[in-house]
Backbone as a printed PyTorch tensor [residue, N CA C, xyz], in Angstrom:
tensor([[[117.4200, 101.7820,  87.1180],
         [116.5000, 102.2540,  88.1620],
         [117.1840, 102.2340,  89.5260]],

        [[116.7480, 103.9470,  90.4580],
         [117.4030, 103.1830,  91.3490],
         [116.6510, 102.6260,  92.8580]],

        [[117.0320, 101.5000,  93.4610],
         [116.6910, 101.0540,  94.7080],
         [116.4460, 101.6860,  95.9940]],

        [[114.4030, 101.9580,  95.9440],
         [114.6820, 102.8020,  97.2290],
         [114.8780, 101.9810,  98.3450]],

        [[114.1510, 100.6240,  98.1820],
         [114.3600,  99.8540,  99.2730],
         [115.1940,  98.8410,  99.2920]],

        [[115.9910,  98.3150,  99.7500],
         [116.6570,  97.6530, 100.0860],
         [116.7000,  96.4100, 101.2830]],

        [[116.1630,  95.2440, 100.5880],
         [116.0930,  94.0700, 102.4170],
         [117.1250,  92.8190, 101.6710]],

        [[117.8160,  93.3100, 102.7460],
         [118.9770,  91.3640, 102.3340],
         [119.0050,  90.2800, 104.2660]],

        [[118.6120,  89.5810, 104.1200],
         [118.6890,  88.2410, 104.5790],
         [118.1110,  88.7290, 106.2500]],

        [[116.6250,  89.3480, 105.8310],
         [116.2040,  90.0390, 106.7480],
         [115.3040,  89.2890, 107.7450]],

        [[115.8840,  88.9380, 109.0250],
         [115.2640,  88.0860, 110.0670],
         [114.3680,  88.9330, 111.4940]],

        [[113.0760,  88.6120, 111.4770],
         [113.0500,  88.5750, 113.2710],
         [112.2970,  87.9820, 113.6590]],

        [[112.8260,  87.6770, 115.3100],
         [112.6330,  86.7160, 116.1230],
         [111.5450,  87.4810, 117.3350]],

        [[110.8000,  86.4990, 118.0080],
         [110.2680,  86.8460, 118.5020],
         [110.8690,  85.9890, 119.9610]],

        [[110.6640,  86.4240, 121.2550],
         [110.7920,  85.3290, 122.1400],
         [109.1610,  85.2110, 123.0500]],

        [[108.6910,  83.9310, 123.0620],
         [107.3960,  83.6630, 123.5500],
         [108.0340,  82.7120, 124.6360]],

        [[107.7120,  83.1500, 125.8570],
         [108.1320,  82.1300, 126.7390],
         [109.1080,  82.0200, 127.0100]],

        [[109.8760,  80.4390, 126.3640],
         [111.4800,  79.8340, 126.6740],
         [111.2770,  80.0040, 125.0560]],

        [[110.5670,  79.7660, 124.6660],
         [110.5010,  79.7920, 123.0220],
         [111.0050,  80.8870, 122.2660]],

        [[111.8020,  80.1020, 120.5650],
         [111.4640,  81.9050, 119.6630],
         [110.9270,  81.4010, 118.5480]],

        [[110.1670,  82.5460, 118.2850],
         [109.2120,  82.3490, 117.1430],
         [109.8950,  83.1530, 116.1280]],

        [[110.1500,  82.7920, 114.8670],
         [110.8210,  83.1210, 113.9000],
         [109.9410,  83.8870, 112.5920]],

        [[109.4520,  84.8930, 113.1810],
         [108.1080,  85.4050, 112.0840],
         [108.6100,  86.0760, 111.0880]],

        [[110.1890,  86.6450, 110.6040],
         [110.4750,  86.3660, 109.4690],
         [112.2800,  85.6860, 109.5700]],

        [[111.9360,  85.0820, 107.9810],
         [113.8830,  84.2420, 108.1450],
         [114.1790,  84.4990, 106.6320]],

        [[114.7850,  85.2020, 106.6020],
         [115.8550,  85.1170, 105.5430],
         [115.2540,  85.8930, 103.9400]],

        [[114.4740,  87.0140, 104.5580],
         [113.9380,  87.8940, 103.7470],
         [114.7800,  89.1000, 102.3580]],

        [[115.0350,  88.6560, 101.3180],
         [115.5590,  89.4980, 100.6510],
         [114.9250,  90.0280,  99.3800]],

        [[114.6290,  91.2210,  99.3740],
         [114.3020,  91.9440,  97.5320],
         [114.4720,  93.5250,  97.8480]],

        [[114.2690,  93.6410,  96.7210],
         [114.6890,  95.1780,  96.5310],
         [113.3440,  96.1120,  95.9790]],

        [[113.1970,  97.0420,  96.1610],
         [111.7060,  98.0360,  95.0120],
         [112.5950,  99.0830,  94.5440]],

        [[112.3750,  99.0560,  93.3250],
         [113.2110, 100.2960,  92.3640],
         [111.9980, 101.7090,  92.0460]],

        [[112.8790, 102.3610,  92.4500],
         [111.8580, 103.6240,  91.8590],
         [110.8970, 103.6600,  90.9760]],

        [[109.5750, 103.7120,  91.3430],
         [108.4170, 103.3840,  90.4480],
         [108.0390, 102.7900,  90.2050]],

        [[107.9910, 101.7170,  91.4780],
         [107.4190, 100.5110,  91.2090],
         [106.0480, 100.1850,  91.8290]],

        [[104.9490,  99.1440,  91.8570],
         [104.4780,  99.0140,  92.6250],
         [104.7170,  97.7160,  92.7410]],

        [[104.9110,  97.5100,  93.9690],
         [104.6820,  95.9880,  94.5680],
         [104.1280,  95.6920,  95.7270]],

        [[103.0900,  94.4280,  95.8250],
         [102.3120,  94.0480,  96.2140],
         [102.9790,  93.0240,  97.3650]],

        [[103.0560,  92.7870,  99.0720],
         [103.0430,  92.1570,  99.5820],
         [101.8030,  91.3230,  99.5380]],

        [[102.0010,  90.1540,  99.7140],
         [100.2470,  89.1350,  99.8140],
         [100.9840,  87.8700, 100.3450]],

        [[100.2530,  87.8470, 101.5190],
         [ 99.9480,  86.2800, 102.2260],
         [ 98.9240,  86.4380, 103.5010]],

        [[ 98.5910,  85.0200, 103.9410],
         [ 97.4100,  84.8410, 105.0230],
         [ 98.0270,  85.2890, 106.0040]],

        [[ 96.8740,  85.2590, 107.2630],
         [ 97.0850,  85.4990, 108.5120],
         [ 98.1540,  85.2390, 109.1270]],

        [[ 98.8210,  85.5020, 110.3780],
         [100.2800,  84.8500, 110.8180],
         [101.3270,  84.4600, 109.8760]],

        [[101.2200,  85.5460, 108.3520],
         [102.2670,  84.8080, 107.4350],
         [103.7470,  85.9330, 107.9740]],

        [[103.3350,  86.9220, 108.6150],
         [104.9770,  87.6110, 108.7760],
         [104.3900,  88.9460, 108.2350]],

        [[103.2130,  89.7270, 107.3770],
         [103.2260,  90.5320, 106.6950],
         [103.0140,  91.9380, 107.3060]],

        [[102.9160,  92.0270, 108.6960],
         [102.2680,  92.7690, 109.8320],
         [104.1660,  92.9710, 110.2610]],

        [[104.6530,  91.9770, 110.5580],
         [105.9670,  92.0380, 111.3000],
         [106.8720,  92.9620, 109.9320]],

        [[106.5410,  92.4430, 109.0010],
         [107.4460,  92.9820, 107.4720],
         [107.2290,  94.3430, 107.8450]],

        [[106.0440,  95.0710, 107.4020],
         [105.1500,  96.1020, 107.3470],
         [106.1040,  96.8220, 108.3490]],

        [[106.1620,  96.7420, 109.3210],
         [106.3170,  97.4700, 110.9560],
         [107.8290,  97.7460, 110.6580]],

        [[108.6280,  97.0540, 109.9150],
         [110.0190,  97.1150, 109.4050],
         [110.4160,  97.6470, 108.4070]],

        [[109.5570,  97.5810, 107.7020],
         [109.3440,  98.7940, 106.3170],
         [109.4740, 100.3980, 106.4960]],

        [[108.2680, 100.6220, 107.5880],
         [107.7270, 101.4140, 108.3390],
         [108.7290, 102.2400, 109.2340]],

        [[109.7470, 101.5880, 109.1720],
         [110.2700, 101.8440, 110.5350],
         [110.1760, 101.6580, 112.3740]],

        [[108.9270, 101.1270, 112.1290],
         [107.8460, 100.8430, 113.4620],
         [108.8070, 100.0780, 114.2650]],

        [[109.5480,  99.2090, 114.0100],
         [110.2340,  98.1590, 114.9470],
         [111.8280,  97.8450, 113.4310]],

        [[112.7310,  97.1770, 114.6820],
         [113.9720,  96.8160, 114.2080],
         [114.3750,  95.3820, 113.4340]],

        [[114.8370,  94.8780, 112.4980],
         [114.8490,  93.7150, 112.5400],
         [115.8310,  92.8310, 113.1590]],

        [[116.1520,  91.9660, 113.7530],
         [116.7610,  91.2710, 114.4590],
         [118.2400,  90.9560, 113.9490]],

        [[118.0900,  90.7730, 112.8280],
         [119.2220,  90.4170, 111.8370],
         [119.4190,  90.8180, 110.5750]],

        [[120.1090,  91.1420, 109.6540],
         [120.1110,  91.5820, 108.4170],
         [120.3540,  92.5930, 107.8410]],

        [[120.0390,  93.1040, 106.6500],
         [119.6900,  95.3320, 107.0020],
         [118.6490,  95.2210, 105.7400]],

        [[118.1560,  96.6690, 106.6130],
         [117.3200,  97.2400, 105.4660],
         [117.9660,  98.6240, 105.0460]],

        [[117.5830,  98.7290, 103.9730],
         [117.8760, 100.1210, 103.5420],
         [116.9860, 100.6300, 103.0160]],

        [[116.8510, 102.3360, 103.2860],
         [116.0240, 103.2600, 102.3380],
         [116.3630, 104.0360, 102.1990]],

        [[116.2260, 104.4440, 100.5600],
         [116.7330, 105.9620,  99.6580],
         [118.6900, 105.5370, 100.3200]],

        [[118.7880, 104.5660, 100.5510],
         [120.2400, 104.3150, 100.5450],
         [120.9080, 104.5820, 102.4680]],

        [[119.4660, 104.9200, 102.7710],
         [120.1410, 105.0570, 104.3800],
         [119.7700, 103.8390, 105.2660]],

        [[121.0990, 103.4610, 105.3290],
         [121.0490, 101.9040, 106.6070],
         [120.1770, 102.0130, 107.9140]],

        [[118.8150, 101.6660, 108.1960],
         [118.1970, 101.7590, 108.7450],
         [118.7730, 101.3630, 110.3990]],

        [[119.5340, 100.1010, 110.0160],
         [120.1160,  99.7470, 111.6120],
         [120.3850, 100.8190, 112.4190]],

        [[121.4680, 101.4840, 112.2980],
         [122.5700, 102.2230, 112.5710],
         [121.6880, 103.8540, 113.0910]],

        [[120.2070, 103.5000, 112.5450],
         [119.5790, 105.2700, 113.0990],
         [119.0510, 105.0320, 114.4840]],

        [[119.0390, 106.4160, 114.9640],
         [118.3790, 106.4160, 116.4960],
         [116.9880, 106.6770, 116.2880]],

        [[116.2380, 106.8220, 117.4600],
         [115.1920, 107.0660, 117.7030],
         [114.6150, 107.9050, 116.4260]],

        [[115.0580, 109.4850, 116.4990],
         [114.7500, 110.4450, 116.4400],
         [114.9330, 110.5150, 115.0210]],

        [[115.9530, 110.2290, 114.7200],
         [116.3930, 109.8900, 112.9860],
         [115.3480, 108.8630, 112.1440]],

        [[114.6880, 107.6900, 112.8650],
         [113.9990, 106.6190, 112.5420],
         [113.0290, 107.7110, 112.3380]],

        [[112.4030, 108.7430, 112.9440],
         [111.2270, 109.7220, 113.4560],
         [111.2080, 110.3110, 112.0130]],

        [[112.3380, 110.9210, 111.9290],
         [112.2900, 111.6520, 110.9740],
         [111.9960, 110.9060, 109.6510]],

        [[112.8880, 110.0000, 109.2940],
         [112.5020, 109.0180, 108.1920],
         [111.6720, 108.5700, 107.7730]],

        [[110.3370, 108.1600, 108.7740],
         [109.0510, 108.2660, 109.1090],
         [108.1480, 109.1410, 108.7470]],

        [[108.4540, 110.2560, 108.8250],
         [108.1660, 111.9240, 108.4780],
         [108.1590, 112.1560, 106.8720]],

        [[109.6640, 111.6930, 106.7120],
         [109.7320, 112.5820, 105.3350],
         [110.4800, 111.6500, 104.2470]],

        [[110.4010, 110.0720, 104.7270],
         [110.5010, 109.4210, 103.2530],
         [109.3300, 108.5630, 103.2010]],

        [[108.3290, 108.0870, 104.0600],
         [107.5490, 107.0150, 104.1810],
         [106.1140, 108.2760, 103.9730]],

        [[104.9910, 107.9600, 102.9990],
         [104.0850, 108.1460, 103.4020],
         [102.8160, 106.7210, 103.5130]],

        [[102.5290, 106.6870, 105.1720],
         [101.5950, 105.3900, 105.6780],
         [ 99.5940, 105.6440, 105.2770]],

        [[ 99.5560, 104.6560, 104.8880],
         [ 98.0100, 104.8460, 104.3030],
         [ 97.7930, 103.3890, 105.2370]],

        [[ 96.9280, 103.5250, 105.8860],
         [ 96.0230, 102.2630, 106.5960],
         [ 94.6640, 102.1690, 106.1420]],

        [[ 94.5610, 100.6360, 107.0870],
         [ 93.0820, 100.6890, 106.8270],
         [ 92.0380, 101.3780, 107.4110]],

        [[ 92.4960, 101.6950, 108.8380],
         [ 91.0050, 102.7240, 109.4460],
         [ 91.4300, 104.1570, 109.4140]],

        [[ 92.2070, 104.3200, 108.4550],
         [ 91.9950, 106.1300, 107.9390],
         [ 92.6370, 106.8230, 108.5840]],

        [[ 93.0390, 106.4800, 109.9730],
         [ 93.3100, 107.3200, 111.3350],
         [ 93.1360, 108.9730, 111.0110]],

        [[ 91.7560, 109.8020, 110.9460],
         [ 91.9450, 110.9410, 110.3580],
         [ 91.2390, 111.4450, 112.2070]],

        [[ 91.6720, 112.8040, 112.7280],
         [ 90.9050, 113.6880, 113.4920],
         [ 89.2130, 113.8280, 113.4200]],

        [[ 88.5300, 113.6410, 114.2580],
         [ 87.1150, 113.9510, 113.6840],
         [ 86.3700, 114.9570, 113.9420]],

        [[ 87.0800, 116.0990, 114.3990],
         [ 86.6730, 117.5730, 114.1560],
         [ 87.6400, 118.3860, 113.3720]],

        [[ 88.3080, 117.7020, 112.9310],
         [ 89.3540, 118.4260, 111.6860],
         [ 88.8800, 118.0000, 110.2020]],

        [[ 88.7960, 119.4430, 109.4450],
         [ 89.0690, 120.0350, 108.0490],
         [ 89.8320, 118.4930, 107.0570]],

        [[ 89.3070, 118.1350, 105.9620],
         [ 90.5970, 117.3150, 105.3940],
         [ 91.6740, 118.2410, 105.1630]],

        [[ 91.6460, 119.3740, 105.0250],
         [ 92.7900, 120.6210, 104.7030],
         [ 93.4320, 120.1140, 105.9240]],

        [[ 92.9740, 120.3990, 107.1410],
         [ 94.3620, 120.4300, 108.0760],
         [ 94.9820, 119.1770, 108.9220]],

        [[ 93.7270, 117.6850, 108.1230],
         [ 94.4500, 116.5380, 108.3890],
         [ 95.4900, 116.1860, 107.1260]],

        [[ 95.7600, 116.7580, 106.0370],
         [ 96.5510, 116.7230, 105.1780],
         [ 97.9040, 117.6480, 105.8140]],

        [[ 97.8670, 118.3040, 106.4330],
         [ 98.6930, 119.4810, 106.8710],
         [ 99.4740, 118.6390, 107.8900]],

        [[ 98.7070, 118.2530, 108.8590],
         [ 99.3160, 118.1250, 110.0470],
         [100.7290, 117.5200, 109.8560]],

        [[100.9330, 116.5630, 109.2510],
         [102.3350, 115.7390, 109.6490],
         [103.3220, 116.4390, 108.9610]],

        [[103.2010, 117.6080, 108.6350],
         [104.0880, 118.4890, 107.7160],
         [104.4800, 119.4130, 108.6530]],

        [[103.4480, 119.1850, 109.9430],
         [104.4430, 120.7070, 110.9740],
         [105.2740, 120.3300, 111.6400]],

        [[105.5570, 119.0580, 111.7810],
         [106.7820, 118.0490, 111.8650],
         [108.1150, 118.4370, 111.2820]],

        [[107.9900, 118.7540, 109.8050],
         [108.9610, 118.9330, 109.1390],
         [109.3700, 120.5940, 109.2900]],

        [[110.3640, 120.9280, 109.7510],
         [111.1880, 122.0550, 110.2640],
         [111.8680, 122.8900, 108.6480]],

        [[111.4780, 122.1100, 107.4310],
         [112.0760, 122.5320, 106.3090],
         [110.7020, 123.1680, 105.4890]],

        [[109.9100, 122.5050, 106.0500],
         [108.7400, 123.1840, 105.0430],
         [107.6860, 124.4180, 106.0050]],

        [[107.6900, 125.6260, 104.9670],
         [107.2370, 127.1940, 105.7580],
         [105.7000, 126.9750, 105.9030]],

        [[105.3430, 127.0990, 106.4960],
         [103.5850, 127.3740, 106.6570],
         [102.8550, 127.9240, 105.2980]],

        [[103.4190, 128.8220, 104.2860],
         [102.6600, 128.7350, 103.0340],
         [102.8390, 127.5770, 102.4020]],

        [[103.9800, 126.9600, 102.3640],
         [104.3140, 125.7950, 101.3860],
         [103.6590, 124.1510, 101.7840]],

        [[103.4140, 124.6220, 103.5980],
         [102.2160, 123.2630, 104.0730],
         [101.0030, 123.7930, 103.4620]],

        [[100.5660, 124.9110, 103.5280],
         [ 99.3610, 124.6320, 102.8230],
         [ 98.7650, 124.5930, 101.3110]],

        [[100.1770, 125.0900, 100.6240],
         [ 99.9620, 124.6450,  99.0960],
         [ 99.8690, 123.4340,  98.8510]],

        [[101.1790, 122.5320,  99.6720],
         [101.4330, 121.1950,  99.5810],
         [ 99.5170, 120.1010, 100.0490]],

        [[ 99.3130, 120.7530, 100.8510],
         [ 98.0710, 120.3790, 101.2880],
         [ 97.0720, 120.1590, 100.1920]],

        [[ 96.4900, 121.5470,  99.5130],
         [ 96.0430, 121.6040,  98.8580],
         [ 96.0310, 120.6720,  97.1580]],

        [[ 97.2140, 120.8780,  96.7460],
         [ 97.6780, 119.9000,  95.6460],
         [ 97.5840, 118.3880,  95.7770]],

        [[ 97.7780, 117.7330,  97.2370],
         [ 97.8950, 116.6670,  97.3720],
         [ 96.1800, 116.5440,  97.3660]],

        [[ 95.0460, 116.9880,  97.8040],
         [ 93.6310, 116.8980,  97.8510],
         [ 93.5020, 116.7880,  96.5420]],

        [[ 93.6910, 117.6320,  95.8920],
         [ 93.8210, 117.4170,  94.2640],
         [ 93.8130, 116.5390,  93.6620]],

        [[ 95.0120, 116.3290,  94.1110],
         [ 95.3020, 114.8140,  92.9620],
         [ 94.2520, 113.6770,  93.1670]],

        [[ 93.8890, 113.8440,  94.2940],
         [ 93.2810, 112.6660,  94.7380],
         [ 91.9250, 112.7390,  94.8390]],

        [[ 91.3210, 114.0470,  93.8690],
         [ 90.5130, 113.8080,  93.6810],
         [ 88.8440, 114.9400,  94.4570]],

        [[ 89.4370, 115.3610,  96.0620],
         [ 88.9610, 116.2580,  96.5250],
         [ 88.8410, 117.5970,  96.7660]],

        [[ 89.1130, 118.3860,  95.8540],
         [ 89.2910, 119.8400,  95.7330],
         [ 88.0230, 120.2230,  96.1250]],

        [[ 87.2030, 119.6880,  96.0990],
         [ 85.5980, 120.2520,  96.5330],
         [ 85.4490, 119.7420,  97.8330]],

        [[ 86.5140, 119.2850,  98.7010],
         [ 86.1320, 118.7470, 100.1410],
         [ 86.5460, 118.9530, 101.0050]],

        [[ 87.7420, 119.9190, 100.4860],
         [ 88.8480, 120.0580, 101.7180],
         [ 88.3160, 120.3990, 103.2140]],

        [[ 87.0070, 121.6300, 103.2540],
         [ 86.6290, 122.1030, 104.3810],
         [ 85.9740, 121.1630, 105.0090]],

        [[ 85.4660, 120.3640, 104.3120],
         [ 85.0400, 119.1270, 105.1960],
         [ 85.5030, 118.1460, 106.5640]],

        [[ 84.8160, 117.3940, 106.9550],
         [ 85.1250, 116.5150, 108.3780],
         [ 85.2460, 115.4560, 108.1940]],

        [[ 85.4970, 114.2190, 108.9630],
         [ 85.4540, 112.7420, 108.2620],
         [ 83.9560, 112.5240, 108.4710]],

        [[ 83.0800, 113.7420, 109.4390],
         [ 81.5680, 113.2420, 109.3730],
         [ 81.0120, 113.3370, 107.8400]],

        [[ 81.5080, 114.5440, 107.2580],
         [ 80.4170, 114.6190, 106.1420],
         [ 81.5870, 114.4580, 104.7390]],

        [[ 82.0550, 113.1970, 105.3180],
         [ 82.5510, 112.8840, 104.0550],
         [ 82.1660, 111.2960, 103.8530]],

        [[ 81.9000, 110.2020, 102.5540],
         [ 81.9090, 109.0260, 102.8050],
         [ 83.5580, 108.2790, 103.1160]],

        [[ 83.2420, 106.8790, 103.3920],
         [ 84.3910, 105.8790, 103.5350],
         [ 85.5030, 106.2570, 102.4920]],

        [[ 85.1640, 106.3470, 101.6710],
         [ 85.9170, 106.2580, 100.1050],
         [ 86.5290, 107.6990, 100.0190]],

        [[ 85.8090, 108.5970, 100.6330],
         [ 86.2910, 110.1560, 100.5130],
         [ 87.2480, 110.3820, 101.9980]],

        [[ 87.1260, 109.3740, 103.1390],
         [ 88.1900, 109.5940, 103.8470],
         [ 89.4750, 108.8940, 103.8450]],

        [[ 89.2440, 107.6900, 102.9910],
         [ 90.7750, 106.9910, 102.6730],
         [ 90.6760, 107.8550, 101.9070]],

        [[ 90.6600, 108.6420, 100.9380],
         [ 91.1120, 109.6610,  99.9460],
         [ 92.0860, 110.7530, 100.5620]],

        [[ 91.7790, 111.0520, 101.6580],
         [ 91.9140, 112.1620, 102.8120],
         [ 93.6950, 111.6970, 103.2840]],

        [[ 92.9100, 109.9540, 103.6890],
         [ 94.4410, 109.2160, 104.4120],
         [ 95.2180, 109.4260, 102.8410]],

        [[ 95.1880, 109.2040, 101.9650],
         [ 96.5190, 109.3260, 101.1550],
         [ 96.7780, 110.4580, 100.4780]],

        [[ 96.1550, 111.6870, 100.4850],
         [ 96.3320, 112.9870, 100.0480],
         [ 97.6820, 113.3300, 101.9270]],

        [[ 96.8830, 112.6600, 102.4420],
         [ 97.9480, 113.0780, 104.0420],
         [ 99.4980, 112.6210, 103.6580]],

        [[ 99.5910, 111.1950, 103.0390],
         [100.8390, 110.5860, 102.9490],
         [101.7390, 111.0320, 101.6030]],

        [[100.9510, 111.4470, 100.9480],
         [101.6450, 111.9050,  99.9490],
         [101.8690, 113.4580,  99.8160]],

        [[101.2440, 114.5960, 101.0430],
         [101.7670, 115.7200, 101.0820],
         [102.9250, 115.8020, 101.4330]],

        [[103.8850, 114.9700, 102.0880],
         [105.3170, 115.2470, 102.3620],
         [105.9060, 114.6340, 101.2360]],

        [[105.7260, 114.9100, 100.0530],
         [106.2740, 114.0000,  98.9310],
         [107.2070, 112.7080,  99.3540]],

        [[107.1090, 111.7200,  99.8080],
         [108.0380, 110.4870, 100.2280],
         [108.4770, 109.8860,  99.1510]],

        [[109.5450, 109.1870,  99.4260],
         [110.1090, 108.3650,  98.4750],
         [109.2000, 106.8570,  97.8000]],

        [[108.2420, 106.6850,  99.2220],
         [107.4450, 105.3090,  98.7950],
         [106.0500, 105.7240,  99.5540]],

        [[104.9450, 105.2110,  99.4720],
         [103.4300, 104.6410,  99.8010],
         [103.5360, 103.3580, 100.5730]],

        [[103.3750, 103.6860, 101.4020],
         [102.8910, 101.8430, 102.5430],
         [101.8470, 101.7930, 102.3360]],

        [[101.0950, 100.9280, 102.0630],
         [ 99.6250, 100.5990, 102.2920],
         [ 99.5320,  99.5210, 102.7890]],

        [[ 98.5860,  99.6010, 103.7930],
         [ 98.7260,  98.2490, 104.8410],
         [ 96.9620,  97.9460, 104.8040]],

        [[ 96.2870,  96.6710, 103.1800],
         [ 94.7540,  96.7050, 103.5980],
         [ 94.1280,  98.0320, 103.6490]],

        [[ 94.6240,  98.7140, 102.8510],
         [ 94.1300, 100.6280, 102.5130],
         [ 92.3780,  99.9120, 101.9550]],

        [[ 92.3560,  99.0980, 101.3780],
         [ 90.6140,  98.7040, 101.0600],
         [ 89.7710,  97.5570, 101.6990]],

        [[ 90.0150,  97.4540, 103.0850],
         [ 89.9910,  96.3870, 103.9220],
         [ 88.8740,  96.8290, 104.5820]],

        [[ 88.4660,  98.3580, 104.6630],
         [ 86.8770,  98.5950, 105.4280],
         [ 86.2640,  99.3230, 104.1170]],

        [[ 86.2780,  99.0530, 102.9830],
         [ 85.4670,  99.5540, 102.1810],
         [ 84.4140,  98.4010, 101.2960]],

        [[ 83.7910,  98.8500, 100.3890],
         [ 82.2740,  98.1530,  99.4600],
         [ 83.1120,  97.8660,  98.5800]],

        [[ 82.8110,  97.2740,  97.9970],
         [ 83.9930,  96.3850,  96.3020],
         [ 83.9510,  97.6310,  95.7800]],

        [[ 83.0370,  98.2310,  94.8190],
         [ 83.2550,  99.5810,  94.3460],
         [ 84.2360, 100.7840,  94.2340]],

        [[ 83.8070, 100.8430,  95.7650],
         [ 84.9810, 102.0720,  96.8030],
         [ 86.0350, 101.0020,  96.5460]],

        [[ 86.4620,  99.9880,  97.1360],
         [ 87.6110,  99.7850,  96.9100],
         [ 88.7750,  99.4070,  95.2970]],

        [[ 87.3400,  99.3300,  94.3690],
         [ 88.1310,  99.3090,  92.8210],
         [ 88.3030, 100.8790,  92.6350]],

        [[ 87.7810, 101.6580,  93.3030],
         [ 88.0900, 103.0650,  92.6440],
         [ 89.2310, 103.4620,  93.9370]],

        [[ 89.6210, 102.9900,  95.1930],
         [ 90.8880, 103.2250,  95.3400],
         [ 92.1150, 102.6800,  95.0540]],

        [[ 91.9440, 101.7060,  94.5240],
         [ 92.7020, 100.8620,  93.4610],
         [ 93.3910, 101.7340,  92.8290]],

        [[ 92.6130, 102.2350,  91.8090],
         [ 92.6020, 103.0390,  90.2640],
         [ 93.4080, 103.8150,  91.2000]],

        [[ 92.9590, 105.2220,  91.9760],
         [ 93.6340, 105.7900,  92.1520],
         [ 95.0970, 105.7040,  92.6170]],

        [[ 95.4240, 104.5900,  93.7140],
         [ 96.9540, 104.0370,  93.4560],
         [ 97.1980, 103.8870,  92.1540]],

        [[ 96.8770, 103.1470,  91.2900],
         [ 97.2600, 103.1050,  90.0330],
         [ 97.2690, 103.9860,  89.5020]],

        [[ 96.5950, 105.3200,  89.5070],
         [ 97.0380, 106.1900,  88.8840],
         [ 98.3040, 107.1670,  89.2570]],

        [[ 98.7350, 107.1810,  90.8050],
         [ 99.6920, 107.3370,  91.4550],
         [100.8120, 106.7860,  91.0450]],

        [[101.0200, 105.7850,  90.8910],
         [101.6720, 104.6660,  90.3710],
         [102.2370, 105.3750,  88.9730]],

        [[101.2170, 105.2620,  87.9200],
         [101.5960, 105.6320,  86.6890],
         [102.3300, 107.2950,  86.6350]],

        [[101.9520, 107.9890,  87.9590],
         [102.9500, 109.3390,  87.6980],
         [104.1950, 109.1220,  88.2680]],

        [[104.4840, 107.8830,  88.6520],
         [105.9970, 107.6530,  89.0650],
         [106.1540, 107.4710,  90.4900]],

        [[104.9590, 107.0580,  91.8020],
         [105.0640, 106.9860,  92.4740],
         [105.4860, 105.4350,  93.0330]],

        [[106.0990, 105.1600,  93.9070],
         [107.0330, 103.9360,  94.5190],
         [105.8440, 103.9420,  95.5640]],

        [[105.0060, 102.4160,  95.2940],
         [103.8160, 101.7910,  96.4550],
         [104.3960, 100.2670,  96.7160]],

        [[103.9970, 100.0940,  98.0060],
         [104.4200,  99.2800,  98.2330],
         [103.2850,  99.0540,  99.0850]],

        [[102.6270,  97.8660,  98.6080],
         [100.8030,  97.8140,  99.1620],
         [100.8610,  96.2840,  99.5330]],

        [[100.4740,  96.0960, 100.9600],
         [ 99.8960,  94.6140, 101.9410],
         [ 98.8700,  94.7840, 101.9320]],

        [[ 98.7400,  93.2020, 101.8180],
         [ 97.3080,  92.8380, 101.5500],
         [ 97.1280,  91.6840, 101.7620]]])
């Protein structure tokens, strides 16, 4: 199998004051293609600081990460941007969807980003990704007249239209009813079982 992610002896520091706060030390594992794995610990355990480094969101202080084999240190801004774009797709917990936009063209949007994909192929890609996940009967819809459960549906039909190498989920069932959140479960899991690489905090 091979290693999309890559973390060896991955540190960062924070400075508070005269103080440093050490919110992660000496972090190493790997996720192989098709995996899912589960971050889990309490409050102030580091999993927010991990996340943001995963993400690309922030740098780590010490160590390297790698993804799909590219040394994360060593990228600029704009390269981090892109990586962001088109190997990471981010699923949160409050959905972050437009609220006078179509799920069609909140699935679209982060694809006009990408300079490789043509305007028919964002909106096929659009379309298929609603699919899978379940909403082919919703696309014209808003996040008004859709429920909770049908707009995290929305957030990961979005992350998975740029086909990425991995799924972040950061608490993707953290504002939902037990229900809604066993049936977005399943659906990672069923993601999962077509070969998708998740990598889900919680």
């Amino acid at each position: 199998m091979n290693a999309i992610i890559k973390i060896q002896n991955l540190q960062r520091t924070f400075e508070v004051g005269s103080e440093k706060v050490h919110a992660l030390k000496g972090i190493s594992f790997e996720v192989n293609e098709g995996e899912f794995v589960s971050i889990m610990g309490t409050s102030g355990s580091g999993k927010s600081t991990l996340l943001n480094i995963l993400g690309c969101l922030d740098r780590p202080t010490a160590g390297e990460y790698r993804i799909d084999d590219i040394p994360v240190k060593e990228l600029s801004e704009d390269e981090l941007s892109t990586i962001r774009n088109r190997k990471i797709g981010f699923v949160f917990q409050n959905y972050s969807l437009l609220p006078r936009t179509s799920a069609l063209e909140q699935v679209e949007l982060p694809l006009l980003y990408n300079n490789t994909v043509t305007d028919k192929q964002r909106h096929e890609r659009a379309e298929q990704a609603l699919e899978q996940v379940g909403l082919k009967d919703r696309m014209k819809h808003t996040p008004n007249q859709m429920s909770g459960g049908q707009q995290q549906r929305v957030a990961i039909a979005r992350a998975l239209a740029g086909d990425p190498v991995m799924l972040l989920a950061d608490e993707a069932t953290g504002n939902l009813d037990t229900r809604t959140s066993y049936e977005i479960m399943c659906l990672f899991q069923e993601l999962h079982d077509k070969g998708k690489s998740i990598v889900f905090v919680t």
